[in-house]
Backbone as JSON Lines, residues from 0, in Angstrom:
{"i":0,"aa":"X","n":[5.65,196.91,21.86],"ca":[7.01,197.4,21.74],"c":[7.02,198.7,20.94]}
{"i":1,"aa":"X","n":[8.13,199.38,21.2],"ca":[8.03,200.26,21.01],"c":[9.12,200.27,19.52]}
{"i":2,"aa":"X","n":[8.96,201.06,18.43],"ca":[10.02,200.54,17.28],"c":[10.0,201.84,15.95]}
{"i":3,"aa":"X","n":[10.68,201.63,15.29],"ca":[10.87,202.6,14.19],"c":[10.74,201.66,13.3]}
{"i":4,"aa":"X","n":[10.05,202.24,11.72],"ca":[9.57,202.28,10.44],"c":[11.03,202.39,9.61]}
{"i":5,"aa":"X","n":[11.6,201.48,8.64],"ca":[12.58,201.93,7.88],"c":[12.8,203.46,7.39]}
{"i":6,"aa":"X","n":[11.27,203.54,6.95],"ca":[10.87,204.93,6.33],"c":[10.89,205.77,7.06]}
{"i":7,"aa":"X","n":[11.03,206.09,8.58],"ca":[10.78,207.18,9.21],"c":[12.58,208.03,9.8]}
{"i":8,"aa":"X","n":[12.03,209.33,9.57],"ca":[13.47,210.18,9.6],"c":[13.86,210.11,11.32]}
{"i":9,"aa":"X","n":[14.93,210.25,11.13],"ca":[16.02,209.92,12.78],"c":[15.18,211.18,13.83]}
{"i":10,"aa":"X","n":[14.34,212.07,13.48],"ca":[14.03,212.76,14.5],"c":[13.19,212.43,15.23]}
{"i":11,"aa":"X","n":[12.7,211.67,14.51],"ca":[11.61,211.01,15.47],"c":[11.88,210.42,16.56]}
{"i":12,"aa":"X","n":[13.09,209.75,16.39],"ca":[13.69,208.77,17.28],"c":[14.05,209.52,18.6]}
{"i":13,"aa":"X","n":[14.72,210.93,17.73],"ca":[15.76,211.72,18.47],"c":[14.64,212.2,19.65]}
{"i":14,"aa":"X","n":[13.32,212.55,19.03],"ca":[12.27,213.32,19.69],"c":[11.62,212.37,20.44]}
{"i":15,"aa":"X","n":[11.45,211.31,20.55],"ca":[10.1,209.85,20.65],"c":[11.14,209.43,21.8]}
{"i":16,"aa":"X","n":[12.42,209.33,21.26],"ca":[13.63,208.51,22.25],"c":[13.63,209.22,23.37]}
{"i":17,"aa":"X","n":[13.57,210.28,23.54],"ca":[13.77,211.19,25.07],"c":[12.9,211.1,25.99]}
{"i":18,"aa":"X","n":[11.96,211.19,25.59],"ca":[10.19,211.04,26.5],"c":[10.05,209.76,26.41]}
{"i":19,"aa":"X","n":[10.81,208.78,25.68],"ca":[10.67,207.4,26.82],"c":[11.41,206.6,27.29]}
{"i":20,"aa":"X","n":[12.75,207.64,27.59],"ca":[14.01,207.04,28.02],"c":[14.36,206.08,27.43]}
{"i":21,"aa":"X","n":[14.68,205.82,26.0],"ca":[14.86,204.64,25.23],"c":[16.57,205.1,25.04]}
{"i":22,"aa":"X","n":[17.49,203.64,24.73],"ca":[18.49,204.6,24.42],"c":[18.78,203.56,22.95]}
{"i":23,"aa":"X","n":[17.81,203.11,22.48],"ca":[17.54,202.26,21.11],"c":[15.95,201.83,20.68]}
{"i":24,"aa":"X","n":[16.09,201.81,19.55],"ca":[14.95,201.28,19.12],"c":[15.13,200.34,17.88]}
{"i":25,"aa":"X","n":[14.8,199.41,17.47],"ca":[14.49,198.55,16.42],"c":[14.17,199.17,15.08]}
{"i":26,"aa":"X","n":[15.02,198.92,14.26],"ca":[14.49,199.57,12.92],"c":[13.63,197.86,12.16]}
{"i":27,"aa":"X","n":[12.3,198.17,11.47],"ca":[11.55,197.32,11.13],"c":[11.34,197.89,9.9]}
{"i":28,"aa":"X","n":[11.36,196.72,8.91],"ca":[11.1,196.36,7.38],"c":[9.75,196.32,6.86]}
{"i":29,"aa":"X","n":[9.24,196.93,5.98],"ca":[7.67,196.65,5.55],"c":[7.06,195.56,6.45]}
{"i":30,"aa":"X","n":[7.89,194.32,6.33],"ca":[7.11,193.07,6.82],"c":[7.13,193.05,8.88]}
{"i":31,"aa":"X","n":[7.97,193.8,8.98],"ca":[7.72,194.06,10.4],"c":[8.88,193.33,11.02]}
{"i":32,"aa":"X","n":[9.73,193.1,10.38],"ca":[10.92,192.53,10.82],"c":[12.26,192.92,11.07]}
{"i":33,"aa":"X","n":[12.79,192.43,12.3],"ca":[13.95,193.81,12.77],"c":[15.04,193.79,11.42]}
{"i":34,"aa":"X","n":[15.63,194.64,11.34],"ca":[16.65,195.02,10.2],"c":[17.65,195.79,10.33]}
{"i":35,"aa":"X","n":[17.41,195.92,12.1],"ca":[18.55,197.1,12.3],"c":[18.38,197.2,13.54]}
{"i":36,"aa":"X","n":[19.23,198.29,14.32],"ca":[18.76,198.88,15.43],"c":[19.68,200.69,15.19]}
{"i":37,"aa":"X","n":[18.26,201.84,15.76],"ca":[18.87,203.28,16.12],"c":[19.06,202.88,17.49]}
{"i":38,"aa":"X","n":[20.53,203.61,17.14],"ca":[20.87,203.91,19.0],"c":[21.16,205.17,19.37]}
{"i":39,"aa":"X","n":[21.33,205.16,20.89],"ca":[22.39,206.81,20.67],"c":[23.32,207.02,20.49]}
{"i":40,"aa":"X","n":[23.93,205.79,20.25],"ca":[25.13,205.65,20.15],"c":[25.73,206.06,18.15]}
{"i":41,"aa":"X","n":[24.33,205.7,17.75],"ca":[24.52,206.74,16.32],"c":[23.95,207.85,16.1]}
{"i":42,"aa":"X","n":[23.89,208.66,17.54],"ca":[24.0,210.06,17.49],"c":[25.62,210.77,17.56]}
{"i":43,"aa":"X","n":[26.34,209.8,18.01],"ca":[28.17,210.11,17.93],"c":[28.3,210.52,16.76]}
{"i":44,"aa":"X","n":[29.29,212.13,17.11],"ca":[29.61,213.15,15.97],"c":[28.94,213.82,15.45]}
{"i":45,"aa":"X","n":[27.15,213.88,16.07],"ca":[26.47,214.8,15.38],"c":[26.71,216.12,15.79]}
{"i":46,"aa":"X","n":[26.91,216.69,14.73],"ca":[27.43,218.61,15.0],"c":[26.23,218.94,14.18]}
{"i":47,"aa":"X","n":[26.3,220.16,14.56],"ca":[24.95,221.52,13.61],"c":[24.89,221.25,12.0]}
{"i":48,"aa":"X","n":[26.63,221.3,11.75],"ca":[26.62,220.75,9.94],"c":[25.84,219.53,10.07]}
{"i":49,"aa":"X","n":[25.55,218.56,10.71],"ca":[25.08,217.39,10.17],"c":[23.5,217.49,10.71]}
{"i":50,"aa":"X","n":[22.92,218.37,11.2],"ca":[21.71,218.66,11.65],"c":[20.62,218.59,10.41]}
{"i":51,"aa":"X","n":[21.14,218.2,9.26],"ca":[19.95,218.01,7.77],"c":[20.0,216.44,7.9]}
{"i":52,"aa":"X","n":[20.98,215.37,8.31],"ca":[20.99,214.32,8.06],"c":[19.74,213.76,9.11]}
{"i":53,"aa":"X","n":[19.15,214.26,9.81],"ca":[18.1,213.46,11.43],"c":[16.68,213.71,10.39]}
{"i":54,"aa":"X","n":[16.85,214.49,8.87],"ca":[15.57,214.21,8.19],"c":[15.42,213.17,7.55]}
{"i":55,"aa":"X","n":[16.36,212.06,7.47],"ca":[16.82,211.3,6.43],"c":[15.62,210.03,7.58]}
{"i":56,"aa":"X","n":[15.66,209.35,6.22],"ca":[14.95,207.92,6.83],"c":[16.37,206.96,7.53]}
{"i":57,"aa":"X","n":[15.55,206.16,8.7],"ca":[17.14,205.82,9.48],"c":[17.96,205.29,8.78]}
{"i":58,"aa":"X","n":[17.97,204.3,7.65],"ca":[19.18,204.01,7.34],"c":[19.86,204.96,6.62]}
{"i":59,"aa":"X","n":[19.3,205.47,5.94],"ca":[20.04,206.26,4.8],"c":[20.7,207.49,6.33]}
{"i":60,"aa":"X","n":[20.27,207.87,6.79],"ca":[21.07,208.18,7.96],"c":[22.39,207.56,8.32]}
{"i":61,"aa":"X","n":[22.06,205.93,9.21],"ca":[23.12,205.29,9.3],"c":[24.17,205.32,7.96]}
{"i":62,"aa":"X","n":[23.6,205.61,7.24],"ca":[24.72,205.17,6.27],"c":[25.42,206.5,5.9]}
{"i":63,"aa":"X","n":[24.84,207.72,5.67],"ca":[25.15,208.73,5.61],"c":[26.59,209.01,6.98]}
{"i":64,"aa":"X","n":[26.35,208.85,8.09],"ca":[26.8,209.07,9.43],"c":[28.15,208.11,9.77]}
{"i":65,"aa":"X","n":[27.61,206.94,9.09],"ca":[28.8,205.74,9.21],"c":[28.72,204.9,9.94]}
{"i":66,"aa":"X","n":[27.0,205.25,11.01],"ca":[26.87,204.09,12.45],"c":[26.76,202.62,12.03]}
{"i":67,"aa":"X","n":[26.73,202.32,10.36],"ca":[25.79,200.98,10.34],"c":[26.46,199.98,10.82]}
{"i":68,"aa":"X","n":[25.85,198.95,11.32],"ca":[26.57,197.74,12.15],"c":[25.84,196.95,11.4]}
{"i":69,"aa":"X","n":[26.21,195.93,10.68],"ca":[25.78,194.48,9.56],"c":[24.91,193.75,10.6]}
{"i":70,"aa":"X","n":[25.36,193.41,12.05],"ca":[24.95,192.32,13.08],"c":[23.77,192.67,13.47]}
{"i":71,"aa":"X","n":[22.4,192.43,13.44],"ca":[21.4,192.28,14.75],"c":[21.33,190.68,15.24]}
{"i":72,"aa":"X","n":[21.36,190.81,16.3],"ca":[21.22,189.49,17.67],"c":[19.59,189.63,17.46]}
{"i":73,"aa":"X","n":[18.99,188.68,17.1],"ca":[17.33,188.12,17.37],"c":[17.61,186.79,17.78]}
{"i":74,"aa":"X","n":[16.58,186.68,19.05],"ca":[16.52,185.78,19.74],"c":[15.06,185.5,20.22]}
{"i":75,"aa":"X","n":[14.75,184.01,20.35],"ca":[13.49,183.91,20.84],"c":[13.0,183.8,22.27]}
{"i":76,"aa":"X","n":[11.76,183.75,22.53],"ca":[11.38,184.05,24.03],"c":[11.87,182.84,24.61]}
{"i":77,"aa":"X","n":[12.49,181.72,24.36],"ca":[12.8,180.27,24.37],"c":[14.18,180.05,24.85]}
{"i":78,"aa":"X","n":[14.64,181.24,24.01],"ca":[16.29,180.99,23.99],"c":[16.4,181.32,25.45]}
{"i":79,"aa":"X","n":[17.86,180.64,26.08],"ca":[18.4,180.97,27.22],"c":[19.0,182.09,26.96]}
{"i":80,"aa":"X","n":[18.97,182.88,28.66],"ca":[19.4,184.07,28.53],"c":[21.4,183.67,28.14]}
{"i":81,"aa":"X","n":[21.51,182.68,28.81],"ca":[23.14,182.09,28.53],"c":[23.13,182.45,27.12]}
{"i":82,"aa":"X","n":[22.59,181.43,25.96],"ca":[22.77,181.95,24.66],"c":[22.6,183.2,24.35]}
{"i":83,"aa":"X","n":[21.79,183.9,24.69],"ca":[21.25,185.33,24.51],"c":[22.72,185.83,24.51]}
{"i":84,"aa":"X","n":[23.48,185.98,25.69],"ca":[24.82,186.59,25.55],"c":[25.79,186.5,25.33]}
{"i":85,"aa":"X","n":[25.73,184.97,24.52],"ca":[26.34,184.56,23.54],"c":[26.53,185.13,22.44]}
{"i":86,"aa":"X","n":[25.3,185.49,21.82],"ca":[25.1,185.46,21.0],"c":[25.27,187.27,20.61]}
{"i":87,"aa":"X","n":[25.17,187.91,21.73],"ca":[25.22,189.38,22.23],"c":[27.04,189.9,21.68]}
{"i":88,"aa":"X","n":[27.41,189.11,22.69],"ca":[29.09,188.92,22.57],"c":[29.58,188.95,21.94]}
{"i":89,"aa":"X","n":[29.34,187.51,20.62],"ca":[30.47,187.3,19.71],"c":[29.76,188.5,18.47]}
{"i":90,"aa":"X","n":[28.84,188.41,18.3],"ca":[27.99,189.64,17.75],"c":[28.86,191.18,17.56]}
{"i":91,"aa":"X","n":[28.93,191.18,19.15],"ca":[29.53,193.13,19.28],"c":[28.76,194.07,19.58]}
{"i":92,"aa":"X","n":[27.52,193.24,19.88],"ca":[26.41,194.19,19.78],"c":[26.08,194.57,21.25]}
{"i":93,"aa":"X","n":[25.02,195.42,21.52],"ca":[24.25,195.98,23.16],"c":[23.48,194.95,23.85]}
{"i":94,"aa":"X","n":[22.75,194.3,22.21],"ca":[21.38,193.82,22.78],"c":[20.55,192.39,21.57]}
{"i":95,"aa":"X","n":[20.33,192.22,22.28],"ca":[19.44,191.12,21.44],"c":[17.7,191.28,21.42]}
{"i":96,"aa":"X","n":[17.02,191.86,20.11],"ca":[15.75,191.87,19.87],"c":[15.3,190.57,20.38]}
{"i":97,"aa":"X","n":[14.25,190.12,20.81],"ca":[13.15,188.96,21.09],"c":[12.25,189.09,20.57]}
{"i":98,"aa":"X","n":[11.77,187.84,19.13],"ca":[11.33,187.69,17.92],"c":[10.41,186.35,18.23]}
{"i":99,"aa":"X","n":[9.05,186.75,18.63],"ca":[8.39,185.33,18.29],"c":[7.16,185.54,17.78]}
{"i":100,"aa":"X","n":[7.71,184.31,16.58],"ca":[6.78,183.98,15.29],"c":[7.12,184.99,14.62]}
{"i":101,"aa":"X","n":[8.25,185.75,14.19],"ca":[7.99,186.82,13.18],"c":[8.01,188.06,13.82]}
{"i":102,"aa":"X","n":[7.06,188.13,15.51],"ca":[6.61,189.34,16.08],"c":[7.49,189.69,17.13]}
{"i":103,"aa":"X","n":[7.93,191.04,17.03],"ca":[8.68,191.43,17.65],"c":[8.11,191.77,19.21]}
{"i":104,"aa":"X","n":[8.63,191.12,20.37],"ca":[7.71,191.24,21.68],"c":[9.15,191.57,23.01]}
{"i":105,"aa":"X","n":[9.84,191.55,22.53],"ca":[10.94,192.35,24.19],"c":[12.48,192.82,23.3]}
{"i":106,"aa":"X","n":[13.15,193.05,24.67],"ca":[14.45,193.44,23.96],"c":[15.17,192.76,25.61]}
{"i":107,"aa":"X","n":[16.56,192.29,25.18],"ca":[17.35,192.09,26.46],"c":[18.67,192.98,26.28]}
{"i":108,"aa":"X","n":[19.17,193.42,26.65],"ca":[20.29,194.02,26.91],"c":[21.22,193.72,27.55]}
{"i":109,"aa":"X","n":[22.87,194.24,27.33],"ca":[23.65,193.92,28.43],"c":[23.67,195.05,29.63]}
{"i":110,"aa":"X","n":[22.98,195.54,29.4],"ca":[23.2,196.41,30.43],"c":[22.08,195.87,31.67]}
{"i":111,"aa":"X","n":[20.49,195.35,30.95],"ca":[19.58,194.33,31.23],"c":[20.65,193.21,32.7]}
{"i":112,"aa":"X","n":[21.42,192.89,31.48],"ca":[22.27,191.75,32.9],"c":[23.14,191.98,33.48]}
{"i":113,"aa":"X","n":[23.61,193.04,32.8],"ca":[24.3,193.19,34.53],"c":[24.21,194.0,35.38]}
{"i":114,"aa":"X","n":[23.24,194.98,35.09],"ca":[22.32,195.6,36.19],"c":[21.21,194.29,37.51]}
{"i":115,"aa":"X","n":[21.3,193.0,36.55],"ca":[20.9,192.12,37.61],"c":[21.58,191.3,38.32]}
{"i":116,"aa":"X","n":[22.92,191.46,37.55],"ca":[23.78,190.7,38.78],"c":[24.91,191.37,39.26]}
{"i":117,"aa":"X","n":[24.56,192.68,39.7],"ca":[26.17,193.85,39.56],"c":[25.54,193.92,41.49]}
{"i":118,"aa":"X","n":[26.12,194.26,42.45],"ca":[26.06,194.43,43.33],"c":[25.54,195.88,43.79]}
{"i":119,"aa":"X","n":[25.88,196.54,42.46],"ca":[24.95,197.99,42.84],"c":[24.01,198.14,42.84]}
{"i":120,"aa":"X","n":[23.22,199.04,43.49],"ca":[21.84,199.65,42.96],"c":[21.44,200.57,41.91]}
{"i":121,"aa":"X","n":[20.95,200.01,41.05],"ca":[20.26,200.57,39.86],"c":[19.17,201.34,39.63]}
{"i":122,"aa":"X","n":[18.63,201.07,41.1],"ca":[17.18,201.64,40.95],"c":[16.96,203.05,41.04]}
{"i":123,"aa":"X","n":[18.06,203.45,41.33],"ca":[17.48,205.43,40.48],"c":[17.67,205.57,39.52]}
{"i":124,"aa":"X","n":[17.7,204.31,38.62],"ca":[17.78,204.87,37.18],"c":[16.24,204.39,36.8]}
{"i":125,"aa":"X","n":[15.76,205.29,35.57],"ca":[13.8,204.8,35.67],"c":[13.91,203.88,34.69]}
{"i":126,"aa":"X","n":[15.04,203.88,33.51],"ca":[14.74,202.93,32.59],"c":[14.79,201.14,33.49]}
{"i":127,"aa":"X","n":[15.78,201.63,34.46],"ca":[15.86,200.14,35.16],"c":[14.1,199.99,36.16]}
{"i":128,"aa":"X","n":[13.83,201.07,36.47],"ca":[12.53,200.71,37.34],"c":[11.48,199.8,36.78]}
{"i":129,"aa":"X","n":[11.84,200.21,35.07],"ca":[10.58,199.57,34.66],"c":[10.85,198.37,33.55]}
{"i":130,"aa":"X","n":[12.08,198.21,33.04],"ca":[12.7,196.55,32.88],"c":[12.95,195.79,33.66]}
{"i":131,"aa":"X","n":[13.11,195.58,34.84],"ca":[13.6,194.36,35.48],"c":[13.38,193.29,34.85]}
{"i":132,"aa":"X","n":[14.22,192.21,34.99],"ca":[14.52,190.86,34.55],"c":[13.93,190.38,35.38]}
């Protein structure tokens, strides 16, 4: 998986996120445990004045910016996807990390489900080419 370091500044993300069509990544704690999630969605409102804050380590970012969200959804490889978006839902959140034993090993999304049960075709999009459910 692919993931961010508490310690590491938002450009990375900004830079790392583009070349692999990510539109989130997992923020992880010394011990390797999710604690967060960058999205692009906490790139909203970035202007040129705020172009010193993407040096900041991500939270102090999030917090600087105002994106922080209290909720991460972790779920295990076990859980039903039913709970999964349960748990997605009452949450507020995009997505639910997949956490087993400690180790962080997938991500599900809502966009994940209903790109699998939407009647459209998804498949010119590449992030969908290479998640399928």
């Amino acid at each position: 998986c692919v993931c961010v370091c508490v310690c590491v500044c938002v450009f990375v993300f900004v830079e790392e996120g583009g070349s692999w069509d990510l539109s989130a990544l997992p923020i992880l704690d010394a011990s390797d445990r999710v604690i967060g999630t960058l999205s692009q969605s906490d790139m909203r409102g970035m202007t040129k004045c705020h172009l010193k804050e993407l040096l900041l380590p991500v939270m102090e970012y999030r917090k600087a910016m105002g994106t922080i969200h209290n909720s991460q959804v972790v779920v295990e490889p076990t859980t039903t996807l039913s709970v999964a978006i349960q748990k997605i839902v009452k949450e507020d959140v995009h997505r639910a990390w997949i956490v087993d034993d400690g180790v962080l090993v997938g991500v599900v999304s809502m966009t994940d489900v209903l790109s699998r049960f939407s009647p459209y075709d998804f498949t010119f999009l590449p992030y969908f080419l290479r998640s399928r459910l």
